[in-house]
N, C-alpha and C positions, 0 to 999 in steps of 0.2 A: 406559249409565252409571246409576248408582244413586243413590236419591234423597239419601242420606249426601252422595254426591263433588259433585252436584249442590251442594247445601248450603253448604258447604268452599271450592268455586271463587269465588275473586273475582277480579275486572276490574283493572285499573289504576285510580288514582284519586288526584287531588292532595290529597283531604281528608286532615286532619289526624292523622288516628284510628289508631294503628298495626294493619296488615293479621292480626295474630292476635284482636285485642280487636273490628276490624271484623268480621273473621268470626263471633265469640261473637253477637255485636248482631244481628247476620242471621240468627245461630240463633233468639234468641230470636223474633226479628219473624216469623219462617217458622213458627214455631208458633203466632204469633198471629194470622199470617193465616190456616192453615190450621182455625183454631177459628173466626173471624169469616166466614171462606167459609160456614163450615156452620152457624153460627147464623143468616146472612142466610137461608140453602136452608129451614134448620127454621123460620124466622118467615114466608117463602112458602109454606110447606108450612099454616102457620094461618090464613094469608089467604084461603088457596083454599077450604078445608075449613069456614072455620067457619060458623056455623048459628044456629038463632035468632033472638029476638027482639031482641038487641043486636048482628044481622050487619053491619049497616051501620056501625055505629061503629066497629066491632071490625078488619072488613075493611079500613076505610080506617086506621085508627091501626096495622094488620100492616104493612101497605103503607109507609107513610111509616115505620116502623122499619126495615124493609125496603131502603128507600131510601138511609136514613143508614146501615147498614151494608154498601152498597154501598162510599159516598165513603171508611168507615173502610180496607176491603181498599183502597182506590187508594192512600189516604196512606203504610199499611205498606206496601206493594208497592214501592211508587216511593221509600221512605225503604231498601228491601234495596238496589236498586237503585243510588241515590246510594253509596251507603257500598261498592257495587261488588262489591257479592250477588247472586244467582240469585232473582229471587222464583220458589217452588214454590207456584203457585198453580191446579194444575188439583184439579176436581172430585176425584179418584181421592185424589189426593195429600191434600187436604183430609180425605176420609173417614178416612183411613190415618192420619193426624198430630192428626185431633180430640182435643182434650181431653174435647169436652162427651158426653153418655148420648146414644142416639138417638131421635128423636122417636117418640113413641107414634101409631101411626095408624090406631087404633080410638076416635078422639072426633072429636065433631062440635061442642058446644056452648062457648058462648063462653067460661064459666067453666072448662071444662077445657083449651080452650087458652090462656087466661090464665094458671095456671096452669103446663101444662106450659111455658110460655116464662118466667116466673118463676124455675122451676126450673133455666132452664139459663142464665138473663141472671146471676142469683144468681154461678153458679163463672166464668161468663164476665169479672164483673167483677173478684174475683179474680184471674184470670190477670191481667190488663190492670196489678191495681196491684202485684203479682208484678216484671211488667216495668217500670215504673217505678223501684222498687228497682232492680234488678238491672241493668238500661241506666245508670240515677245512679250505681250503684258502678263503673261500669265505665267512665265517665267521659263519658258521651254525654247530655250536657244536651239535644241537641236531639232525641232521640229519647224521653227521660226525656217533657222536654214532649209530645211528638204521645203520647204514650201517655197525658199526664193531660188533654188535651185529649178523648181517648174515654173515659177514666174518668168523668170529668162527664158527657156527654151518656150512657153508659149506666147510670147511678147514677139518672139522671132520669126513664130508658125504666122502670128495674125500680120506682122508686118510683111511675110512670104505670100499671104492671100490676097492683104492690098494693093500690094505691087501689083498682084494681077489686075486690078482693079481701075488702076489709075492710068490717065492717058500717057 
């Protein structure tokens, strides 16, 4: 079965939401999981690598990013789900459905992966308020909210990187 029909199938379910608008909402959340799977993998991917005089810092603040965009994948995942959607949330599928560039992995120092994760929390957080709009027009307050519930806490992550950043 293909990742599309996948997508498309919903379950039964007594929520409210008529079963075409639910379907749309699980499209949108499956592309956002699929983005936030692979920003988690790229901000492991900075944890492991980075180098320098600011590794300790650096490693643990990847890590706890790292963390909280664990719990975001569970919220989307589990909000397709409710709404009686297919989360597509394997590795593969994520690579396939990214939004974001792919991580550069020829740097080692702290300021360039500062940086590269900048560059991709930047469109990340765009999508997220993308979804906001588009789940509120479509009349799903409760998903509108979990999505500006991540808009904050990654508004905060990217204004935490550029501080690194700035003189």
């Amino acid at each position: 079965m293909s990742h599309d029909m996948d997508a498309s199938r919903l379950y039964p379910t007594r929520i409210d939401i008529p079963a075409e608008v639910r379907s749309q909402i699980a499209e949108i959340l499956n592309q956002s999981l699929a983005s936030t799977l692979d920003l988690k993998t790229q901000v492991k991917q900075a944890h492991w690598n980075v180098k320098g005089m600011d590794f300790f810092q650096l490693h643990e603040l990847f890590d706890e990013m790292a963390t909280e965009l664990e719990e975001f994948i569970d919220l989307i995942a589990e909000r397709i789900t409710a709404l009686g959607g297919v989360a597509l949330g394997t590795a593969r599928i994520a690579a396939e459905r990214s939004t974001l560039p792919e991580y550069p992995l020829d740097i080692l120092d702290g300021k360039s992966h500062v940086t590269a994760l900048a560059e991709r929390y930047a469109p990340y957080a765009k999508l997220i308020r993308d979804a906001i709009d588009k789940t509120g027009s479509l009349g799903d307050a409760d998903t509108a909210d979990l999505y500006t519930e991540v808009s904050r806490a990654i508004d905060k992550r990217l204004w935490f990187l550029e501080a690194h950043l700035q003189a």
